[in-house]
C-alpha positions, 0 to 999 in steps of 0.5 A, spaced: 460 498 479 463 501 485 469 503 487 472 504 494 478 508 496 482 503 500 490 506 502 494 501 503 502 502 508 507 498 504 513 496 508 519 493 503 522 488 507 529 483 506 529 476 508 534 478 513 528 483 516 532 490 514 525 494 512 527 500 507 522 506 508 515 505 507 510 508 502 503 509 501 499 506 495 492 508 493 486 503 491 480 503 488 477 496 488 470 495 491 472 487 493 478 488 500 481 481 498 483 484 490 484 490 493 490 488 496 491 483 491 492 489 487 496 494 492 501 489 492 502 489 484 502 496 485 507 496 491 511 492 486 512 496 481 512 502 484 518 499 487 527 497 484 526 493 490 522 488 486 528 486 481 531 482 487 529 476 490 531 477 497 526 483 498 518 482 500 512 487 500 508 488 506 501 491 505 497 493 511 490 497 510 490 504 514 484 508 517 487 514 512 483 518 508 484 523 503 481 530 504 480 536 498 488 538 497 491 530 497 493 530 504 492 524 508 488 526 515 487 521 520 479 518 520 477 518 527 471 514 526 
């Protein structure tokens, strides 16, 4: 089985279009479409904002990678 390092900018947003501060969430899945499937899970559990209705998780992939220390550098390629 294959993995693919995917990460993933969530952005919380309300239906009246007020957006909290963005996060990034990390994902493994090989398949995009059950990657984002997944991001959006983990999006929402790491978040209080999902206990109301009124609050949306937007997903967009990023061209991050992560290099030996954890950080987030940009992927020129």
């Amino acid at each position: 089985m294959e993995n693919k390092l995917r990460i993933w900018r969530v952005v919380p947003t309300s239906k009246t279009g007020v957006q909290a501060p963005s996060y990034f969430v990390e994902t493994t899945e090989y398949v995009r479409e059950k990657a984002e499937k997944v991001a959006i899970k983990m999006a929402k559990e790491k978040s209080a904002l999902s206990n109301y209705d009124s609050w949306n998780f937007r997903v967009s992939k990023i061209e991050k990678r992560k290099d030996e220390f954890g950080r987030y550098i940009s992927y020129h390629q």
